[in-house]
ROKOL-414423 format. One record per residue (C-alpha): residue in one letter; x, y, z. Coordinates in steps of 0.2 Angstrom, whole numbers, padded with zeros to 4 digits, always signed. Example, Ala and Ser with C-alpha at 12.3 -4.5 7.8 and 13.67 -1.06 7.14 Angstrom:
BEGIN
A+0062-0022+0039/S+0068-0005+0036/
END
This chain:
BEGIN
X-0434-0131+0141/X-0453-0137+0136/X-0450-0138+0118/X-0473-0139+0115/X-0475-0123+0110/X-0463-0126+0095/X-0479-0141+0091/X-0484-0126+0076/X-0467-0125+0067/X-0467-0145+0062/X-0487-0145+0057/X-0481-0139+0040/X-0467-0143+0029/X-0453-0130+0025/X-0445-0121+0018/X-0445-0109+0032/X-0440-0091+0037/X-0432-0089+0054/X-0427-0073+0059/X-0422-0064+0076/X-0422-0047+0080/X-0416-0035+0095/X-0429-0022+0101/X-0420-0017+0117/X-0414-0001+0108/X-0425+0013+0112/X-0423+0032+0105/X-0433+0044+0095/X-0427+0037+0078/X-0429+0016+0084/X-0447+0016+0073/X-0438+0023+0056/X-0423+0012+0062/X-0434-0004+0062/X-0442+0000+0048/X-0426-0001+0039/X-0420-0016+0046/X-0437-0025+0042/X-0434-0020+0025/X-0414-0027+0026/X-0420-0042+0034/X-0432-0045+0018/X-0420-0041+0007/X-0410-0054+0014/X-0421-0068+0013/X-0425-0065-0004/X-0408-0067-0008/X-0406-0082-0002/X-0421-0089-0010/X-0437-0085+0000/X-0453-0082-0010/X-0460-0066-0013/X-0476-0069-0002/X-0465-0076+0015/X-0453-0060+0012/X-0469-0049+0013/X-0475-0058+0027/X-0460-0057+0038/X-0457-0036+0033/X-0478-0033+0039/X-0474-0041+0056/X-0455-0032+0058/X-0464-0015+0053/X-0478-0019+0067/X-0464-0019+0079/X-0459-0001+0075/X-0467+0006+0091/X-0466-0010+0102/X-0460-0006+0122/X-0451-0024+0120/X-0437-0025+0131/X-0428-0038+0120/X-0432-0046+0104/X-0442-0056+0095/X-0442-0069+0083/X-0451-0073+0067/X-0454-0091+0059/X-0462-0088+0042/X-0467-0099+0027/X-0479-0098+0013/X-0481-0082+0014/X-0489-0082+0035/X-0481-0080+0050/X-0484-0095+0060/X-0476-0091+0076/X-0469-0075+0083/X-0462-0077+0102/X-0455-0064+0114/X-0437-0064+0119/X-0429-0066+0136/X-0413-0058+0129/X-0409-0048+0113/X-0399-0056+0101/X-0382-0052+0097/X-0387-0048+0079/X-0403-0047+0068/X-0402-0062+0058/X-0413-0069+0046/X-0412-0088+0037/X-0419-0097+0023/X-0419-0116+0026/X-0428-0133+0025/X-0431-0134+0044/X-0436-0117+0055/X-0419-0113+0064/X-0424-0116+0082/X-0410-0119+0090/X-0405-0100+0098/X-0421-0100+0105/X-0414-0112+0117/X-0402-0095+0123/X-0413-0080+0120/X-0431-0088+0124/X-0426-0094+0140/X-0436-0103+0153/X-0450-0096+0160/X-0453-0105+0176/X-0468-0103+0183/X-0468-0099+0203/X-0477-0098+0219/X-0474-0086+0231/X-0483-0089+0250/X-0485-0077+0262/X-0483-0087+0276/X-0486-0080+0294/X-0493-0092+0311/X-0510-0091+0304/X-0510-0097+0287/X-0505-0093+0273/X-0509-0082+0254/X-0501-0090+0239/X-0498-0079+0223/X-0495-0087+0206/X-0479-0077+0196/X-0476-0079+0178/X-0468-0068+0165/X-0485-0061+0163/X-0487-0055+0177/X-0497-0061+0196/X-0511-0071+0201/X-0519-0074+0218/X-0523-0094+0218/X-0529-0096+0236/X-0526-0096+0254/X-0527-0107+0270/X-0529-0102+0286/X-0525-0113+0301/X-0529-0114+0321/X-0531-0095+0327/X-0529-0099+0346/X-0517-0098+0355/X-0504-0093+0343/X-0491-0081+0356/X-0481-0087+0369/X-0480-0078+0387/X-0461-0075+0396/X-0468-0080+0411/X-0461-0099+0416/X-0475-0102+0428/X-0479-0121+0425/X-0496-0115+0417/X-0489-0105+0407/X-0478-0117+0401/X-0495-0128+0398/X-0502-0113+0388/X-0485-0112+0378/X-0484-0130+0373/X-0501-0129+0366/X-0495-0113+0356/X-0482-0125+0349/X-0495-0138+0345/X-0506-0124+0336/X-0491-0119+0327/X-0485-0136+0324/X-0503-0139+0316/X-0505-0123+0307/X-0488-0128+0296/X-0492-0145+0291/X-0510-0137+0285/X-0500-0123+0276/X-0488-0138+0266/X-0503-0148+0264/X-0511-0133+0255/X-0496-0126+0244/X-0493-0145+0238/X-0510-0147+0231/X-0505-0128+0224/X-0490-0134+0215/X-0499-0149+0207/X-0513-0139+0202/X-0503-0126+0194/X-0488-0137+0189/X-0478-0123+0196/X-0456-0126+0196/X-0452-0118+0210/X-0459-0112+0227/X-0455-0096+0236/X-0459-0095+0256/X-0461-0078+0264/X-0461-0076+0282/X-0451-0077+0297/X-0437-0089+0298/X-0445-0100+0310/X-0462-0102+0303/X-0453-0102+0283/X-0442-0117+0291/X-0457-0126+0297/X-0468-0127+0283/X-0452-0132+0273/X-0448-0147+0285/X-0467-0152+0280/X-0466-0153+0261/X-0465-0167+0252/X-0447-0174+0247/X-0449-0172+0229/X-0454-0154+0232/X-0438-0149+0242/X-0425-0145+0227/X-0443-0133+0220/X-0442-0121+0236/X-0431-0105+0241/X-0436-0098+0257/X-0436-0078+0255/X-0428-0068+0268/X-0442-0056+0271/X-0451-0052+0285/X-0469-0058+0290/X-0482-0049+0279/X-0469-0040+0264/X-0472-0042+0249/X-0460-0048+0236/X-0457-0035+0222/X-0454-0039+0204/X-0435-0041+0205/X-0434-0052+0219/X-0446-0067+0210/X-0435-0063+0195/X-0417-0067+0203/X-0422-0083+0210/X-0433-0088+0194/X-0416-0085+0185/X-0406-0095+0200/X-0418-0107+0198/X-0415-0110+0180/X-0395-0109+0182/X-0399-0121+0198/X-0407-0136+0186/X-0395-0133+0170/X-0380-0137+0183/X-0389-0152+0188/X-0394-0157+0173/X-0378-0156+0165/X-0371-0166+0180/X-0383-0178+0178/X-0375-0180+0159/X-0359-0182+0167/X-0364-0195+0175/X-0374-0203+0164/X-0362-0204+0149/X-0351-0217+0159/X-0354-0236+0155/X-0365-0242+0168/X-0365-0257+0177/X-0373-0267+0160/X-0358-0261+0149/X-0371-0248+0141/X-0372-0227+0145/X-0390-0217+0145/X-0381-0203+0138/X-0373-0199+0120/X-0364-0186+0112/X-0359-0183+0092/X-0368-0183+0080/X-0370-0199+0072/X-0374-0207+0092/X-0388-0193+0092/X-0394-0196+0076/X-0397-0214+0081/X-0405-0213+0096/X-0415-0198+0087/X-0421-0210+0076/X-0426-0223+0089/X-0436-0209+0100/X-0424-0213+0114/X-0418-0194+0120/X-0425-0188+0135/X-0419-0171+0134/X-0404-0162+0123/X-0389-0153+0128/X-0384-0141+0116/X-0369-0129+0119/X-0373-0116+0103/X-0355-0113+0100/X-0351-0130+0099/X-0344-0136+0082/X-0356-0152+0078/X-0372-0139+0080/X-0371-0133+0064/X-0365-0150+0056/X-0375-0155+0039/X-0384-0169+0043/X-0399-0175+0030/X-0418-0177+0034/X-0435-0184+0027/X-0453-0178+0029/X-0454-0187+0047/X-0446-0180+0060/X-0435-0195+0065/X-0431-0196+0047/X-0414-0190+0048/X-0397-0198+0045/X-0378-0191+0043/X-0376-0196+0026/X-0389-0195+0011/X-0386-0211+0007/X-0392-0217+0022/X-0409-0211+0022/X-0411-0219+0006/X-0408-0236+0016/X-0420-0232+0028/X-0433-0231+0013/X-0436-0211+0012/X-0436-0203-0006/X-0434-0187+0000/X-0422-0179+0009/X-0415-0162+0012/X-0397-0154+0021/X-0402-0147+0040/X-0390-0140+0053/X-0389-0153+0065/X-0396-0145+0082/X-0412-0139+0071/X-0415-0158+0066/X-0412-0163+0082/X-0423-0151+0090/X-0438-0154+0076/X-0435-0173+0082/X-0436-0170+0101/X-0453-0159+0099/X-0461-0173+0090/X-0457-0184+0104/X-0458-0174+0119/X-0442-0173+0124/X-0436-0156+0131/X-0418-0147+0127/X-0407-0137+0135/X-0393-0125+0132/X-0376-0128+0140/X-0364-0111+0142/X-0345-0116+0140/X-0339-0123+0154/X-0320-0133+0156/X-0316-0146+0143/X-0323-0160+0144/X-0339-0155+0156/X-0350-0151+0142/X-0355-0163+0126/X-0341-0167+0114/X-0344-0155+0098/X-0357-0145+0108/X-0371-0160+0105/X-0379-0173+0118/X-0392-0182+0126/X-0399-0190+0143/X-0407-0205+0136/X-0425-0215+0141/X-0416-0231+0139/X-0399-0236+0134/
END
């Protein structure tokens, strides 16, 4: 996951107000309910030390969510009496929850915010082609090509003209595809789309294919539709969501992989926390692997004002020259630490032992 739009939670010290709530329930009493679970949710911040002012804060925005259509959920990160980011939910929560800590808690986002890759679907037929840009917000016509028009049909006579004319059919079609590939990978860049959906018949959706660049071929799913359909809502979601299990299997592979001792005696991937919290400190992670239930996520571990401030013991940071220090879970520390240096994170669901991070926590590395 991109962890940018996090950037606003770390512009600001703490304490902070983190709290996640389910909107998928909807009946004729869910705006008193709500209502009432704003209120509970308040409550319970203040008694675990919250100011009066954030409290407020986080009740206004739960009340203004008494009528909301949401399918899901949303959460809240609050302090000094504003809310200062208030995303959607890809999933409801298992329970509403609300925390008072040092750092915002981040870390289920990684679960319930999901990925939202952003696609583009082409409508590909001999001609050319329409490209549609899908997002969780909805669609958007970005362009079209439109290739050679003659000849593009192919006779079923085999009169040795004919086969002329057929040949020069292939050549127009030939022609038509690497214009359409051309087109969609300037598209992709443009848009910085993740993944590419091609509609059409199998022939020409193979063919255009073929003409991508290499480092696009792991973006594209080629939708069995026939020229000229459209693809509804439903179908973009299921391979968004493919797409997304797709690259956490990779990406957990690549982990895999990479924890062994290369060929220099020294891995690009760590796990535990005291080998996260160094490389932390030494802006080395390229992207995090958290597995929520894991035991070391919610491991005390001690940070400064700076986000690669941060140490297993107190004592440590006292070393390193920082006067301040406070007690945070250790995937929110991490995750504050990866924001500020543009890594990216990712959750990991339970898989057999030893195929996932030990304690739940790990990291591909930039450099060993």
């Amino acid at each position: 996951m991109d962890l940018a739009f996090l950037n606003p939670l770390y512009e600001h010290p703490g304490p902070w107000a983190s709290v996640y709530v389910d909107t998928s329930r909807h009946t004729e009493d869910t705006p008193h309910e709500r209502q009432l679970t704003a209120r509970a949710l308040s409550r319970e911040l203040a008694g675990q030390g919250a100011d009066d002012a954030t409290c407020r804060a986080v009740r206004d925005a739960l009340e203004e969510l008494r009528h909301s259509s949401e399918p899901h959920g949303r959460a809240i990160f609050a302090r000094a009496g504003e809310v200062v980011l208030d995303p959607p939910l890809a999933r409801a929560p298992l329970r509403d929850s609300a925390d008072w800590a040092p750092l915002p808690h981040t870390a289920p986002l990684l679960e319930l915010a999901g990925e939202d890759p952003v696609c583009v679907v082409a409508y590909v037929d001999r001609r050319g082609a329409a490209f549609e840009l899908r997002t969780a917000l909805g669609r958007q016509d970005v362009g079209s090509v439109t290739g050679r028009q003659h000849p593009i049909h192919r006779t079923s006579t085999v009169d040795w003209s004919e086969r002329h004319f057929q040949l020069k059919v292939e050549n127009t079609w030939e022609h038509n595809a690497a214009e359409i590939a051309d087109a969609l990978t300037v598209c992709q860049e443009e848009t910085r789309a993740d993944l590419l959906i091609l509609v059409g018949d199998d022939r020409e959706r193979r063919s255009v294919h073929e003409r991508l660049p290499r480092r696009l071929h792991d973006f594209v799913v080629e939708a069995r539709h026939g020229t000229g359909s459209r693809l509804i809502d439903e179908d973009v979601e299921r391979a968004r969501e493919e797409h997304v299990r797709q690259r956490a299997v990779r990406e957990l592979e690549r982990f895999l992989a990479a924890r062994e001792t290369g060929a220099e005696g020294r891995a690009v991937a760590v796990e535990g926390v005291p080998a996260l919290v160094e490389a932390a400190r030494e802006h080395r992670i390229d992207e995090l692997l958290i597995r929520p239930d894991g035991p070391d996520a919610h491991r005390e571990v001690w940070i400064g004002e700076e986000p690669d401030q941060l140490a297993v013991r107190r004592t440590d940071l006292k070393i390193l020259g920082e006067q301040h220090s406070w007690s945070a879970r250790a995937d929110d520390a991490l995750i504050r630490c990866a924001v500020a240096t543009g890594a990216g994170a990712l959750s990991v669901t339970p898989a057999p032992e030893g195929e996932t991070p030990a304690g739940g926590l790990g990291a591909l590395l930039r450099w060993p």
